[in-house]
C-alpha positions as CSV (number, residue, x, y, z in Angstrom):
1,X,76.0,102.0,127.3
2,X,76.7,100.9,123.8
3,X,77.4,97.3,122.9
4,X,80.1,95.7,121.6
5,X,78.6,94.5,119.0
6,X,77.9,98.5,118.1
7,X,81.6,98.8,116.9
8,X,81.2,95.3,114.3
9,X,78.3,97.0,112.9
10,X,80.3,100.5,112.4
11,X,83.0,98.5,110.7
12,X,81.6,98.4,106.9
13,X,81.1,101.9,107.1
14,X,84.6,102.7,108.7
15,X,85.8,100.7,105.9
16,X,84.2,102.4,103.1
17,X,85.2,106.1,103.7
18,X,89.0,104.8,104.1
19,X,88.3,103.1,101.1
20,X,86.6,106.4,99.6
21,X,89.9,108.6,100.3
22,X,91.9,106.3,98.9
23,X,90.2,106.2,95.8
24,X,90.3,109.4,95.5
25,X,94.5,109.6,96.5
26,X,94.7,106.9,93.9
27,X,92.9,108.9,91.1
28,X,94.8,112.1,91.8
29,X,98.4,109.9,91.4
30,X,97.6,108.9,88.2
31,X,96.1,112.0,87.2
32,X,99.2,114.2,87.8
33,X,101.7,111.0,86.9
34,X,99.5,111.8,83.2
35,X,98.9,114.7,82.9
36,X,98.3,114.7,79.4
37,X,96.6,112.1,79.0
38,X,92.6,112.5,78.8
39,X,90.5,110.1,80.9
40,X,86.8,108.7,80.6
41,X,84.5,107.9,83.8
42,X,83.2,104.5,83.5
43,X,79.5,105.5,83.4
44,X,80.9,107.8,80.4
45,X,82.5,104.5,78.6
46,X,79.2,102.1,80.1
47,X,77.2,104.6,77.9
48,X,79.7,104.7,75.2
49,X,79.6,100.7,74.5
50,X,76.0,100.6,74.7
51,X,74.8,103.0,72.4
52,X,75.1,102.0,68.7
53,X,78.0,104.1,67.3
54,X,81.1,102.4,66.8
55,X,83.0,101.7,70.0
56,X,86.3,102.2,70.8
57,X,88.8,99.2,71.3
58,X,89.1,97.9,75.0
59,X,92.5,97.3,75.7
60,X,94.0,95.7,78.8
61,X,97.3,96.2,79.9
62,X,97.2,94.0,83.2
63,X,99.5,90.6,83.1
64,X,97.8,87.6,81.4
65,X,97.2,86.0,84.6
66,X,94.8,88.7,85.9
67,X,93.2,89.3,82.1
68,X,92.2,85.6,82.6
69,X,90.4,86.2,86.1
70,X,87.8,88.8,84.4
71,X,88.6,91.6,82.0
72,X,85.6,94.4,80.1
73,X,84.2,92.1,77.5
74,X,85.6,92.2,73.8
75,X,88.6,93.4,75.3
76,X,91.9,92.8,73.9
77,X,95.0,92.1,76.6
78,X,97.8,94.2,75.1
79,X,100.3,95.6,77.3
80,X,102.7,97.3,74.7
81,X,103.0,99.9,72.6
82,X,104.6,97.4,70.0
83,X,102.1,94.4,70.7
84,X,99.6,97.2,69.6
85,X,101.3,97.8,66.6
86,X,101.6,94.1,65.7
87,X,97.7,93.9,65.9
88,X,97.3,96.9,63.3
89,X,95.3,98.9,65.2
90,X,95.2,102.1,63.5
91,X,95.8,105.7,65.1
92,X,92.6,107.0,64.1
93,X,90.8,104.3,66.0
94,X,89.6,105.4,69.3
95,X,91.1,103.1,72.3
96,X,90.2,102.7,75.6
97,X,93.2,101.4,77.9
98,X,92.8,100.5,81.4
99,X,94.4,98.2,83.9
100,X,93.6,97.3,88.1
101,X,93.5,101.6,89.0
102,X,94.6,103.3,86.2
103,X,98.9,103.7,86.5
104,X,100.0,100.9,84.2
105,X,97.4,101.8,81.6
106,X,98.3,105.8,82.0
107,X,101.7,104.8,81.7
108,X,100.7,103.1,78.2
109,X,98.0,105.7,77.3
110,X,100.7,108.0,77.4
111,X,103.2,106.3,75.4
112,X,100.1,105.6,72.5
113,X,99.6,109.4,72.6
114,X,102.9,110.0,71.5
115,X,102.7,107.7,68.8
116,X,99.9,109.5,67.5
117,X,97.1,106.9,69.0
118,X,93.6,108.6,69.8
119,X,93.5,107.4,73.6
120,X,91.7,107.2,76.8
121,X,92.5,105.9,80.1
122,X,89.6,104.3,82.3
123,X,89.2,106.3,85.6
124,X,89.6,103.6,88.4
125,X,90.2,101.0,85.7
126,X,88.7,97.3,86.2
127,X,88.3,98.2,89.7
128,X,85.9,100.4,90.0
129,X,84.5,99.0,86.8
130,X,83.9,95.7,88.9
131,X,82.7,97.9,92.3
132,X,80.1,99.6,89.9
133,X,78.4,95.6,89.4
134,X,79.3,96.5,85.7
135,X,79.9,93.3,82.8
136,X,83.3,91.4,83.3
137,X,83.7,88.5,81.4
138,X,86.4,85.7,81.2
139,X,87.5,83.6,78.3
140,X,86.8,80.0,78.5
141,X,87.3,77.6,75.4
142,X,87.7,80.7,73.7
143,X,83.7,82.0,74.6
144,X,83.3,84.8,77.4
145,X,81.4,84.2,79.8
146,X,80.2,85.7,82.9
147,X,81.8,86.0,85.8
148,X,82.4,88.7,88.9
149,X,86.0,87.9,89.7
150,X,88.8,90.6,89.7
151,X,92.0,89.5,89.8
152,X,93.4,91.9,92.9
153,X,97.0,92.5,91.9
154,X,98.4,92.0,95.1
155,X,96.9,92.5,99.1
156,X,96.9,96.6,99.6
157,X,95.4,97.4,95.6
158,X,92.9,94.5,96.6
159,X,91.9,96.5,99.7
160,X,90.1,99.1,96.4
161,X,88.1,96.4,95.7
162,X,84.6,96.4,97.3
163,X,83.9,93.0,99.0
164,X,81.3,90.7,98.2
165,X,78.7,90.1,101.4
């Protein structure tokens, strides 16, 4: 006769396959919400930051209260296709947007592609960035600095984000 202490255990793993299909609902939204716009797996964009060619320009479009939680280091918090513009980043300069899953910075990839921008949009975004154990940073005194924190948007998007034991 099992123990009820059999279903506690079962729990985590119940937990990550819903969390598993989700991810993969949530990836095939913004796919087909963007269709054109191309997107880069973030082992693809690990290796691409790490490898000594030049690196394209990390931009986050999340609100400046969840850039300040933890965003990919060196990245800029832009959420506009004018506040781009203001910083002179030029068209021919590879850019890598993301956001908390990927719909706000789709939504922005595929107004820079129209503009003539040279664009990416992080599959899974900060998210799975952060579920990977990858480098967040945030800013203090104007230094990064370490730190595993992800700012969750709000209660059901923070349900993608794998829990720390």
């Amino acid at each position: 006769m099992p123990h009820h202490n059999d279903r506690k255990a079962s729990f985590p793993t119940t937990f990550g396959l819903i969390q598993s299909v989700a991810w993969r609902v949530v990836k095939r939204w913004v796919r087909r919400s963007f269709p054109t716009v191309e997107g880069v797996s973030t082992s693809e964009l690990a290796n691409e930051l790490s490898n000594n060619k030049p690196s394209p320009i990390l931009i986050d479009v999340r609100k400046p209260e969840e850039y300040r939680i933890s965003h990919l280091p060196k990245a800029l918090n832009l959420s506009t296709l004018a506040a781009i513009e203001q910083q002179k980043i030029s068209s021919e300069t590879s850019i890598v947007v993301y956001c908390s899953i990927g719909y706000r910075s789709g939504r922005l990839a595929q107004q820079l592609q129209l503009a003539g921008y040279t664009v990416k949009n992080l599959e899974g975004s900060i998210f799975q960035w952060a579920n990977e154990g990858r480098s967040l940073v945030t800013t203090q005194n104007g230094a990064e600095a370490a730190t595993n924190e992800v700012h969750p948007y709000n209660q059901v998007w923070g349900m993608l984000l794998k829990r720390n034991p």
